[in-house]
C-alpha positions, 0 to 999 in steps of 0.5 A: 514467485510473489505477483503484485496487482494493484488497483484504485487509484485516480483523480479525486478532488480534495477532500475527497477518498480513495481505496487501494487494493493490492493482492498477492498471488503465486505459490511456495511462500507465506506472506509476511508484513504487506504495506504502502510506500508513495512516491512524488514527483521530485522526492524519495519513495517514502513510507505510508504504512504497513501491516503484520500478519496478525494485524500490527499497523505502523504509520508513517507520521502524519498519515494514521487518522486520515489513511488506514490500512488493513488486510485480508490474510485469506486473500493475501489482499491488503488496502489503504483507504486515504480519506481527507485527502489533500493535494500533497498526497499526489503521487504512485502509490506502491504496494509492498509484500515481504514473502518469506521462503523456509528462513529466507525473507524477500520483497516484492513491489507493485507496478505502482498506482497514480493517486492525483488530488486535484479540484 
């Protein structure tokens, strides 16, 4: 079974930075894709962005120059550092961990963490 602890999230002002970090703990299973949906109050969980386990990143639009995401394999650890952020980036941020059991893949989300960018 994958546990997900998240952590880094909270009030910035505009303009300012924020670093998520997200680690996968448990045993049985090898970690796959990790990544970062976010959802605002009143819309759908959206996608921010993910990464393989070699490295491969994918960027939802809009997001890739401000956000990069990254990942320590020996820790099973991945983060999101958000610079320039906006007021629109408001909203919990969720980590998200594909695990993969012999041919078997599962995902897993974090508890979620509330990012607020307000002056």
């Amino acid at each position: 079974q994958v546990q997900l602890v998240e952590s880094g999230g909270g009030l910035v002002q505009p303009g300012g930075s924020l670093r998520l970090s997200c680690t996968a703990s448990g045993s049985g299973f090898e970690i796959s894709t990790m990544g970062w949906y976010r959802q605002a109050p009143g819309k759908q969980r959206e996608l921010v962005a993910t990464i393989t386990t070699p490295g491969i990143t994918n960027y939802a639009d809009s997001k890739e120059g401000r956000f990069t995401i990254s990942r320590d394999n020996a820790k099973n650890t991945v983060y999101l550092q958000m610079n320039s952020l906006k007021p629109e980036d408001t909203a919990v941020y969720y980590c998200y961990v594909r695990s993969r059991v012999l041919t078997f893949n599962y995902d897993h989300w974090g508890q979620g963490t509330q990012v607020t960018v307000s002056s």
